[in-house]
C-alpha positions, 0 to 999 in steps of 0.5 A: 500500500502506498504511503503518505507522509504530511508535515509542517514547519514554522520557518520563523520569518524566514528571510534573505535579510543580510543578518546576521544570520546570513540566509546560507547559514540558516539554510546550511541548519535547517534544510537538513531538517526538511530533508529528514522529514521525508514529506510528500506533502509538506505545510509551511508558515512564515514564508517571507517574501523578497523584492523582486526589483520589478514591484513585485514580491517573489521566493527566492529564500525559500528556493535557495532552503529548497535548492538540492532537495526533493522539494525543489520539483514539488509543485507549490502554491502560496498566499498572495496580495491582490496582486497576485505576489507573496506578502512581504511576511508570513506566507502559507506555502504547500508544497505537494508531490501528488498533484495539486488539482486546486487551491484557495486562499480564504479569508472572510472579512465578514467573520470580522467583529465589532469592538470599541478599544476602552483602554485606547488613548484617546478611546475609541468613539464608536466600534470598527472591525478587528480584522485578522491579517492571516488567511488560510491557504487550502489546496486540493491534491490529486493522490490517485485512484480517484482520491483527493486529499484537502489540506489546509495550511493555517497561522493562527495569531499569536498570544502576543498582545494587539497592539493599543494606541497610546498603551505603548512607551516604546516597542516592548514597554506597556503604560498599563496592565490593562493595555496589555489585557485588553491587547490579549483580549483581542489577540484572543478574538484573532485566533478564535475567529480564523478557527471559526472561518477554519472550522466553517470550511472543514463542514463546506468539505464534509457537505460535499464529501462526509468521508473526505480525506482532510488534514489541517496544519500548522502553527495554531498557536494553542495547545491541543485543548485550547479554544481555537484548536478544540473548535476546529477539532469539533469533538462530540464532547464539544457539540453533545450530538453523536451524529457530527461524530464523523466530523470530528478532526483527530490530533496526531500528537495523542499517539506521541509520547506525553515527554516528546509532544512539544514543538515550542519551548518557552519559559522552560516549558514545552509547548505544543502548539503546532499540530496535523488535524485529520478527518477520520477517513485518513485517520484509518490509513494513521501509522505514527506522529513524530515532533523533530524537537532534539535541538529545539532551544528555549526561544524566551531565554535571555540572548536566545537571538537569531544570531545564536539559534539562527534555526527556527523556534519551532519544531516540524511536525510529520505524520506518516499514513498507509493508503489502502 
């Protein structure tokens, strides 16, 4: 029976700045790490783009981590502006050895709450959107046989506060607590929102197909049992209605063993906070999960600079299936 392996990776604005680091030094650390995931459908995160001198934005970090590797001749799709180019931070990239039959981008401004800032200097007079800048980038693959597997490839927003108009005295200082509270409040908004534009899109698949082969991935920022991840998991003791049972997304992780289930140490505490999602028809082909944590480093320590880990912050994540 065939196999089928899916991973993904938070590169960590991952750039052809001059550094240091120098993009050759973070290729020479990192791409042996893709190359040992061995993926045929690989899901990225934080994929800078590079001015392409002709105003426009292209990949050319990301061909240069790529280069030498089997990646190199996977077919490719990426979040893009209006335009049509990669955004200059944080693009979504699959990367895919079957087919990629089709792709979409997905982000649905009317999802967008309302919301007046209280702690705003000077407050805000009536309330406006709190938009999120991540989309999701969804992509079709052809496996054969008359199958199509649908993968999903988010970034969530992080746990960092929002920012709030007179709440900072420089880049990393806040005037009140509650600045930062309410900062967190909406950053709290982001994250469940694009969960529930996630989750929204998982059941548009499932009224189409209820045995559709799906796998979500990604930086979620949230741990398996916070609200965005549990929202989009859409577990039974979520809903109290057996008959969604079948839409329910299983984490791969729960199979990893509790010691090694991290893919981000922070404040000496492992995290795990990137995860593979998957419908219960690719469940049946499930074998193992594996987190690539050997040499994650602690991202909150003092002088824990790109300069000293110019690798990522993250660890990759890889799930390994059979096909009958």
């Amino acid at each position: 029976m065939p196999a089928l392996r899916i991973a993904t990776f938070n590169l960590e604005n991952f750039d052809d700045t001059p550094g240091p680091p120098t993009l050759a030094t973070r290729v020479e650390l990192m791409q042996p790490e893709l190359v040992r995931l061995r993926a045929d459908v690989l899901c990225l995160q934080e994929v800078n783009g590079q001015d392409d001198g002709a105003g426009g934005r292209d990949l050319r970090a990301l061909d240069a981590l790529l280069a030498g590797t089997q990646y190199a001749a996977f077919q490719r799709v990426t979040t893009v502006t209006a335009p049509g180019a990669p955004f200059e931070e944080r693009n979504l990239v699959v990367l895919s050895r079957f087919p990629i039959l089709a792709h979409e981008q997905i982000h649905d401004a009317t999802l967008a709450p309302s919301y007046r800032r209280v702690t705003a200097v000077p407050p805000d007079p009536a309330a406006t959107k709190i938009d999120w800048e991540r989309p999701i980038l969804t992509a079709t693959l052809d496996l054969g046989g008359g199958r199509s597997l649908h993968v999903i490839n988010l970034h969530l927003k992080s746990k960092l506060p929002t920012e709030i108009p007179g709440q900072k005295l420089d880049q990393f200082t806040w005037l009140t607590a509650a600045g930062v509270a309410e900062g967190s409040f909406l950053s709290s908004m982001k994250r469940v929102g694009q969960a529930l534009e996630t989750r929204l899109l998982i059941d548009r698949l499932f009224d189409a197909d209820g045995r559709a082969l799906i796998a979500v991935c990604g930086d979620f920022n949230s741990d398996i049992d916070d609200v965005p991840v549990t929202a989009i998991r859409g577990d039974v003791s979520e809903t109290a209605n057996p008959t969604l049972a079948t839409r329910v997304l299983v984490a791969c992780e729960r199979s990893i063993p509790e010691p090694a289930r991290y893919s981000l140490i922070h404040n000496g505490r492992g995290e795990m906070i990137d995860h593979i999602l998957v419908s219960r028809a690719l469940l049946a082909g499930y074998e193992t999960a594996q987190v690539d944590n050997e040499i994650l480093h602690d991202e909150s320590i003092a002088f824990a600079t790109d300069v000293l880990y110019p690798e990522s912050d993250h660890a990759p994540v890889v799930a390994s299936f059979v096909l009958p």
